[in-house]
PyMOL Python script that loads the backbone (N, CA, C, O; Angstrom):
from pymol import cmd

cmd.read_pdbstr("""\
ATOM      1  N   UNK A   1     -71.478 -16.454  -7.083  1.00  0.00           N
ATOM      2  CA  UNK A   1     -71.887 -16.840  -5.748  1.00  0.00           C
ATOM      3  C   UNK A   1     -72.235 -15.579  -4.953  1.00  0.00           C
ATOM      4  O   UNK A   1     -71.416 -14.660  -4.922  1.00  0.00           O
ATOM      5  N   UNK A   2     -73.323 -15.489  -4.351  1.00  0.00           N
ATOM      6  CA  UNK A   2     -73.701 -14.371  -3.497  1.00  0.00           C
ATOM      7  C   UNK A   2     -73.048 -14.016  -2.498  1.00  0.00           C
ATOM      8  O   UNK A   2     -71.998 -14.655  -2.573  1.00  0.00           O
ATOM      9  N   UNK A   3     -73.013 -13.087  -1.179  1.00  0.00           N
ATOM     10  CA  UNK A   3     -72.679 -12.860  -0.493  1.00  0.00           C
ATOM     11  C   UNK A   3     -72.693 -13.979   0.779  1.00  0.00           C
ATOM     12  O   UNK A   3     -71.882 -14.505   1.541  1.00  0.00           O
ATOM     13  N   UNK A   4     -74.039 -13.995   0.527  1.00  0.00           N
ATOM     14  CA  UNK A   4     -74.970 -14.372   2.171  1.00  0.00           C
ATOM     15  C   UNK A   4     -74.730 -16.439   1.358  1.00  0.00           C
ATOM     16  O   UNK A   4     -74.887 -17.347   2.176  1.00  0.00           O
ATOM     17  N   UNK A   5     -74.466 -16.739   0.216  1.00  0.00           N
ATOM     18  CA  UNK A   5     -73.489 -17.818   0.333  1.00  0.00           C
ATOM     19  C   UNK A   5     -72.225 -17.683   0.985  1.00  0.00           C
ATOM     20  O   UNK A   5     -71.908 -18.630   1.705  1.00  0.00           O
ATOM     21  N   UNK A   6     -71.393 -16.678   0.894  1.00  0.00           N
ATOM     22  CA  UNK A   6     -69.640 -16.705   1.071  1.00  0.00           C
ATOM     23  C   UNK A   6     -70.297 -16.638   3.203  1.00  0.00           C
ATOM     24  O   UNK A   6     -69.853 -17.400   4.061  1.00  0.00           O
ATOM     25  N   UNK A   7     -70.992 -15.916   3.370  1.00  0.00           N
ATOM     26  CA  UNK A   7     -71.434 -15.738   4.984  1.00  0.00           C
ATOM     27  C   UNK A   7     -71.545 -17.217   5.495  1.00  0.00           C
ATOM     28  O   UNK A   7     -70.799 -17.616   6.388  1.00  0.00           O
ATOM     29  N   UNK A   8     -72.491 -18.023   4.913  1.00  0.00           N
ATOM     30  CA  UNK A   8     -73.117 -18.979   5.265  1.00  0.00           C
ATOM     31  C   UNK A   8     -71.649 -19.907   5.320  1.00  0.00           C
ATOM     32  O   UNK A   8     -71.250 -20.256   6.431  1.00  0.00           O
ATOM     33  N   UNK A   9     -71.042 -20.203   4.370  1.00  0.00           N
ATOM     34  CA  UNK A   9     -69.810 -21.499   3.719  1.00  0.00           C
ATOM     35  C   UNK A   9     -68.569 -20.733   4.745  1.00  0.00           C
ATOM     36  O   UNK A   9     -67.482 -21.309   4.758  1.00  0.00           O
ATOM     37  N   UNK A  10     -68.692 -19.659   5.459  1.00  0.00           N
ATOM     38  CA  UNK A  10     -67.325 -19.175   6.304  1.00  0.00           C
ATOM     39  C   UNK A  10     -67.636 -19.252   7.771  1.00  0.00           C
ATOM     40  O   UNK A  10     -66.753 -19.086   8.612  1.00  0.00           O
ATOM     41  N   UNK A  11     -68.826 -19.491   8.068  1.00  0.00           N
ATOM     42  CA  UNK A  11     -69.694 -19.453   9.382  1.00  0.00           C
ATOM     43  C   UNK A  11     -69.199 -20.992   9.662  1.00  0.00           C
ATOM     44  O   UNK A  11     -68.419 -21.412  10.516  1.00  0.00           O
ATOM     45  N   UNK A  12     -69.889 -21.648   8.692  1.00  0.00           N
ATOM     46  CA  UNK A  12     -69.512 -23.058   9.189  1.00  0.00           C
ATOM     47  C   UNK A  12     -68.537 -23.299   9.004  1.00  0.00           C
ATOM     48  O   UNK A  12     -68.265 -24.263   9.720  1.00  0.00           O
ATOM     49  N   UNK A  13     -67.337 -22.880   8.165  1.00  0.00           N
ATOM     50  CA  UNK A  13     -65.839 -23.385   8.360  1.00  0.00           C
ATOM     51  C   UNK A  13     -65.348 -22.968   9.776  1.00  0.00           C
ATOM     52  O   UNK A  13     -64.582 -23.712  10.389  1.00  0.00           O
ATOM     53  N   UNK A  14     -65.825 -21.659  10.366  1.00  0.00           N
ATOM     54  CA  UNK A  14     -64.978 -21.141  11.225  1.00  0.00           C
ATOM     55  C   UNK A  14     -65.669 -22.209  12.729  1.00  0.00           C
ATOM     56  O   UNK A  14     -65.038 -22.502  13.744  1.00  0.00           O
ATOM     57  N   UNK A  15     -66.876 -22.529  12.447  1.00  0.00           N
ATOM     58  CA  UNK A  15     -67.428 -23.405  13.655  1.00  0.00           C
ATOM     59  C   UNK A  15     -66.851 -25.070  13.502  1.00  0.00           C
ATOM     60  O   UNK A  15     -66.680 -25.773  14.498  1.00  0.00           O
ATOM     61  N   UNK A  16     -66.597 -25.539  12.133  1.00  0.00           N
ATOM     62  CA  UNK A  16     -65.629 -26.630  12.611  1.00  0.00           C
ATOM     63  C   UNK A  16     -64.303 -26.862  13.097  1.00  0.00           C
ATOM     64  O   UNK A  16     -63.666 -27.558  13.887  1.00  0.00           O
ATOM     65  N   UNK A  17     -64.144 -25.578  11.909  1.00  0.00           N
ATOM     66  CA  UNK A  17     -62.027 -25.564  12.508  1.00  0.00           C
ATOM     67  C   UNK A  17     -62.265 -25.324  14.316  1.00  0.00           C
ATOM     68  O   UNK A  17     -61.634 -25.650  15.322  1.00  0.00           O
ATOM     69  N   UNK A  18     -63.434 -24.632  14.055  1.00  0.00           N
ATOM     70  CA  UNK A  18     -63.003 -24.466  16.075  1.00  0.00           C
ATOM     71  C   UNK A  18     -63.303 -25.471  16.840  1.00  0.00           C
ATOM     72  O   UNK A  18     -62.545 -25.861  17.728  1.00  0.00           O
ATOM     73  N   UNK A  19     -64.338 -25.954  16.604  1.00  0.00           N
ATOM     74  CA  UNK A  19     -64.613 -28.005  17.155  1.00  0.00           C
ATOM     75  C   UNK A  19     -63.573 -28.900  16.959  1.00  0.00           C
ATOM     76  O   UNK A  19     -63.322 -29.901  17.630  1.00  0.00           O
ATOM     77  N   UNK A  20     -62.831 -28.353  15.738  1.00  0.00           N
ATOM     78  CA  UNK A  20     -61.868 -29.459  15.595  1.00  0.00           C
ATOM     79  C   UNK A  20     -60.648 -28.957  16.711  1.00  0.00           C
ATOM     80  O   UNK A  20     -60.218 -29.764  17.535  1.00  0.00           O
ATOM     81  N   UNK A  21     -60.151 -27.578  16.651  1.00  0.00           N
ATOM     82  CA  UNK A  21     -58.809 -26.888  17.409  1.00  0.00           C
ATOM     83  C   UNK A  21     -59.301 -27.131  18.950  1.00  0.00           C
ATOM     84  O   UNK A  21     -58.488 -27.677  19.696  1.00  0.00           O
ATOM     85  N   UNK A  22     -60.516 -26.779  19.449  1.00  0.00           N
ATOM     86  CA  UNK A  22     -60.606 -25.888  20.606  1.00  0.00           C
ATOM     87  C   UNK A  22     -60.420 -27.421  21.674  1.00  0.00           C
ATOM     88  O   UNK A  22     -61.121 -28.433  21.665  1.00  0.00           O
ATOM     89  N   UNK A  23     -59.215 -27.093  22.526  1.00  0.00           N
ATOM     90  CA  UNK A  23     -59.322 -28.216  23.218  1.00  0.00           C
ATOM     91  C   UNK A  23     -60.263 -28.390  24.528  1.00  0.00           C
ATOM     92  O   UNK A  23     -60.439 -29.469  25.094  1.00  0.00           O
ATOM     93  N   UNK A  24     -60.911 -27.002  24.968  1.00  0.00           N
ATOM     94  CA  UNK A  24     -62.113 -27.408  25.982  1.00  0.00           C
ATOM     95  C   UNK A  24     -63.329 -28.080  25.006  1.00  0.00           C
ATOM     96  O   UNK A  24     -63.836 -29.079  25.516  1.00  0.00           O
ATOM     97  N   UNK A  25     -63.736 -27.791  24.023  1.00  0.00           N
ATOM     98  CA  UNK A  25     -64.958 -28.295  23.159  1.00  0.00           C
ATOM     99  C   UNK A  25     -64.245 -29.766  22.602  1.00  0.00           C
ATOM    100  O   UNK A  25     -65.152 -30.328  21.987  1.00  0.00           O
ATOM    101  N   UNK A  26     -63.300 -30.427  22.564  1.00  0.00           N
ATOM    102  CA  UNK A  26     -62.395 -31.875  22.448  1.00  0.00           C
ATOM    103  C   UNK A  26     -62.731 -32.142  23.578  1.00  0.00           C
ATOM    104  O   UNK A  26     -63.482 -33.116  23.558  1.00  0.00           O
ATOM    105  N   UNK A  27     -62.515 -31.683  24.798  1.00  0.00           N
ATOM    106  CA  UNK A  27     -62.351 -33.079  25.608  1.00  0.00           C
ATOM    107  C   UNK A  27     -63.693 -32.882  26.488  1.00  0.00           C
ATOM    108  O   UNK A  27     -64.052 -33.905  27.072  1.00  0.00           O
ATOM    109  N   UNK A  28     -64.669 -31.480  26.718  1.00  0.00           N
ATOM    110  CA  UNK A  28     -65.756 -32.045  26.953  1.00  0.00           C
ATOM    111  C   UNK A  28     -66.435 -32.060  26.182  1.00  0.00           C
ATOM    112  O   UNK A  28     -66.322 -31.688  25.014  1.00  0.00           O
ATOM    113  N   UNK A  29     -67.515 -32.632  26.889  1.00  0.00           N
ATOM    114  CA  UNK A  29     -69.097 -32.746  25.937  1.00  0.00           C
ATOM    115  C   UNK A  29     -70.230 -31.605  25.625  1.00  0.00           C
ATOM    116  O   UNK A  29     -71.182 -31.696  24.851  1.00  0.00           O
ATOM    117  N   UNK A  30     -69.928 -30.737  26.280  1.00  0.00           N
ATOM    118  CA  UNK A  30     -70.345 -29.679  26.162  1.00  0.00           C
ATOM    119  C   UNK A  30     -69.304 -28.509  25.819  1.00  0.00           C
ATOM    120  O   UNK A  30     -68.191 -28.307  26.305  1.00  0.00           O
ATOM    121  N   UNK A  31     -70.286 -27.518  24.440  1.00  0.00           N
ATOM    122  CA  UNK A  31     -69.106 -26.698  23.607  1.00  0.00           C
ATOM    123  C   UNK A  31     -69.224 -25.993  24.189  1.00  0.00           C
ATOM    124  O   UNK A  31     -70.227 -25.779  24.870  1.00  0.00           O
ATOM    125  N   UNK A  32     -67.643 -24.978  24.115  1.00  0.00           N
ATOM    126  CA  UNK A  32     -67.569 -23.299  25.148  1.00  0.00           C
ATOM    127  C   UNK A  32     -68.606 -22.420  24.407  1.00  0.00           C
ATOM    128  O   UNK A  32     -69.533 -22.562  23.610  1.00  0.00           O
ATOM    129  N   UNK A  33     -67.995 -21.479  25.054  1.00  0.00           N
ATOM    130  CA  UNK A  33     -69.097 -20.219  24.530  1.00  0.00           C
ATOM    131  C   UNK A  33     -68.422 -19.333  23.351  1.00  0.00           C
ATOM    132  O   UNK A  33     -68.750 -18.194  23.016  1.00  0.00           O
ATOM    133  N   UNK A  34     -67.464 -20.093  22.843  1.00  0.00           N
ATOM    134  CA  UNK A  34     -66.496 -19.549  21.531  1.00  0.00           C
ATOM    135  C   UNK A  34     -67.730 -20.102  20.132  1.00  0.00           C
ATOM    136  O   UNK A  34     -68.246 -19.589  19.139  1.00  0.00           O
ATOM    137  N   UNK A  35     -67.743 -21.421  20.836  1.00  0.00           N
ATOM    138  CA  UNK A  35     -68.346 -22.536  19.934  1.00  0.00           C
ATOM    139  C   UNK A  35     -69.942 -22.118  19.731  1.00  0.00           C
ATOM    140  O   UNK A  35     -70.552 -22.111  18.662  1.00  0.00           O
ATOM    141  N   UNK A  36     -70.479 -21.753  21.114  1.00  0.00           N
ATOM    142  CA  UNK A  36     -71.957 -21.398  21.220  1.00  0.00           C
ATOM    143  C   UNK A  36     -72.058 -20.539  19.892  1.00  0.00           C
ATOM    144  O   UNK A  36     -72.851 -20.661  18.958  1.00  0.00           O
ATOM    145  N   UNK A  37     -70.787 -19.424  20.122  1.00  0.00           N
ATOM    146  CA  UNK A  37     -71.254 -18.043  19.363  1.00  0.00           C
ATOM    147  C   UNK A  37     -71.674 -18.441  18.212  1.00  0.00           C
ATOM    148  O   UNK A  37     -72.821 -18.255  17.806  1.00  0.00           O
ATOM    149  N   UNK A  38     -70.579 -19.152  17.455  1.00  0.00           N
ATOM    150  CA  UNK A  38     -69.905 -19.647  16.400  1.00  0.00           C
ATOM    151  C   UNK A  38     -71.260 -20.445  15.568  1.00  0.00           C
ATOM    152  O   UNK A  38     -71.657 -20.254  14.419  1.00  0.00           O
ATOM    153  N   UNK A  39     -71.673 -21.203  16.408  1.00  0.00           N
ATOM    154  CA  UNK A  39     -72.801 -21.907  16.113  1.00  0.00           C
ATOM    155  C   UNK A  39     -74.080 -20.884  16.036  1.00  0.00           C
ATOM    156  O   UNK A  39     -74.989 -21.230  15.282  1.00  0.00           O
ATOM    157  N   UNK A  40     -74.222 -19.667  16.745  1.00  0.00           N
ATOM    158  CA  UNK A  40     -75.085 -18.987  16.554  1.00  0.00           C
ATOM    159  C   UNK A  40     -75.111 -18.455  15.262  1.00  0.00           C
ATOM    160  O   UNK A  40     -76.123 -18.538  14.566  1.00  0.00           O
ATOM    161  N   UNK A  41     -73.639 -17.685  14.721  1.00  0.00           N
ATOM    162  CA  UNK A  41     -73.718 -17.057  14.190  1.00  0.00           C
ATOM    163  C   UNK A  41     -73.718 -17.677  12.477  1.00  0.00           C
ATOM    164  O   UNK A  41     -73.978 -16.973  11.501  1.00  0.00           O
ATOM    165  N   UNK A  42     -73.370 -19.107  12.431  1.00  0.00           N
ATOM    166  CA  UNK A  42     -73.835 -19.973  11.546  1.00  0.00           C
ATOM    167  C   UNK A  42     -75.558 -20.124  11.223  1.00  0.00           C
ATOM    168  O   UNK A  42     -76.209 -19.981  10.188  1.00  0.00           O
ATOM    169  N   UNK A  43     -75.823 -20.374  12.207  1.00  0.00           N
ATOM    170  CA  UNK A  43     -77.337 -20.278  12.404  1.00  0.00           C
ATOM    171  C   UNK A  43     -77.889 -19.607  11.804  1.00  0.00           C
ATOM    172  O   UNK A  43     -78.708 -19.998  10.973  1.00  0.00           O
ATOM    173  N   UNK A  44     -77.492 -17.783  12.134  1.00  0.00           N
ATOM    174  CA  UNK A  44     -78.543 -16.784  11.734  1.00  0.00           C
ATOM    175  C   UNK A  44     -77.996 -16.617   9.810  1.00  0.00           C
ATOM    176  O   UNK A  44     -78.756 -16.003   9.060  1.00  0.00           O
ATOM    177  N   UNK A  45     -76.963 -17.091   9.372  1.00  0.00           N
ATOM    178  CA  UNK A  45     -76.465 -16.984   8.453  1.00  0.00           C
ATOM    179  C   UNK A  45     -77.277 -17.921   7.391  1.00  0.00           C
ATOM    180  O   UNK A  45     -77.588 -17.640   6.233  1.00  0.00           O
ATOM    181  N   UNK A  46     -77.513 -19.047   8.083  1.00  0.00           N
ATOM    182  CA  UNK A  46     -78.706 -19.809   7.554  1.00  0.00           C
ATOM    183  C   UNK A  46     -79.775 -19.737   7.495  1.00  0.00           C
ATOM    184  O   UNK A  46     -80.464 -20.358   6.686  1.00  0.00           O
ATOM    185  N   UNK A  47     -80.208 -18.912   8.390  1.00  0.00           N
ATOM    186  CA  UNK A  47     -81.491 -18.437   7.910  1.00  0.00           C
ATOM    187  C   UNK A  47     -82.042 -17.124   7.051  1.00  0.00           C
ATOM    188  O   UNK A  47     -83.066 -16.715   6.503  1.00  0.00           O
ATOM    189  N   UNK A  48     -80.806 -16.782   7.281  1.00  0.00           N
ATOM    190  CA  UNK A  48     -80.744 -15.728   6.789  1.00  0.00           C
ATOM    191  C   UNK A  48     -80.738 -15.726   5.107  1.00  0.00           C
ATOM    192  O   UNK A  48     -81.114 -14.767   4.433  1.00  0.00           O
ATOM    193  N   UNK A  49     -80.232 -17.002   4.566  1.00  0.00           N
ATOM    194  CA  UNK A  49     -80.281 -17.718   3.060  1.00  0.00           C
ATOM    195  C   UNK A  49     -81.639 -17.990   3.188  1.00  0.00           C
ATOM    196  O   UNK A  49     -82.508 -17.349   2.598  1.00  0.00           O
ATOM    197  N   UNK A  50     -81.831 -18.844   3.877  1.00  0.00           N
ATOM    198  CA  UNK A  50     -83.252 -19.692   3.596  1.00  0.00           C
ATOM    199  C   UNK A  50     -84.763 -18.550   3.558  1.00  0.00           C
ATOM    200  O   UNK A  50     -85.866 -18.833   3.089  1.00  0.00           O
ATOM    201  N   UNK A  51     -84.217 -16.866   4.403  1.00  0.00           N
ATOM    202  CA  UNK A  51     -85.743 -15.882   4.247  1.00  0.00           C
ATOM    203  C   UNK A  51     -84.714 -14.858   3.688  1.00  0.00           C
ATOM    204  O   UNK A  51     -84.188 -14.028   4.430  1.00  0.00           O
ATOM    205  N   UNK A  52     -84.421 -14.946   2.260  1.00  0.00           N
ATOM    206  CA  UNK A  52     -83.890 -13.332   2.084  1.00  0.00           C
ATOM    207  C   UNK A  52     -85.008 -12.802   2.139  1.00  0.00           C
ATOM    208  O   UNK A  52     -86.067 -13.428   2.102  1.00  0.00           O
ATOM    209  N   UNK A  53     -84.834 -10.953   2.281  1.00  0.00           N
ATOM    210  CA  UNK A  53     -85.348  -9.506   2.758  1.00  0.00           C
ATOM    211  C   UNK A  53     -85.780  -9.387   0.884  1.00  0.00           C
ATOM    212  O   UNK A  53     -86.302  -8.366   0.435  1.00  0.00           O
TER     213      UNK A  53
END
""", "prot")
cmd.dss("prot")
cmd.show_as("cartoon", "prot")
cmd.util.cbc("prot")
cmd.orient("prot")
């Protein structure tokens, strides 16, 4: 398994465990800015698979 797999499969664990824990992103509807990051940094991790250099 590559790297920028282990990046990608730890990005999104760390953005659900935190949707699931974070009790401002539970009880509103809109996620904090823990979650924003989290989700960003999933993001670029995915694309980052989908255009390797």
């Amino acid at each position: 398994m590559s790297s920028q797999d282990d990046a990608l499969r730890q990005a999104q664990t760390d953005y659900q465990h935190h949707m699931q824990t974070c009790r401002q992103c539970h009880a509103d509807t809109v996620p904090c800015p823990v979650a924003k990051h989290l989700l960003r940094v999933y993001n670029n991790a995915r694309r980052g698979l989908a255009h390797p250099k």
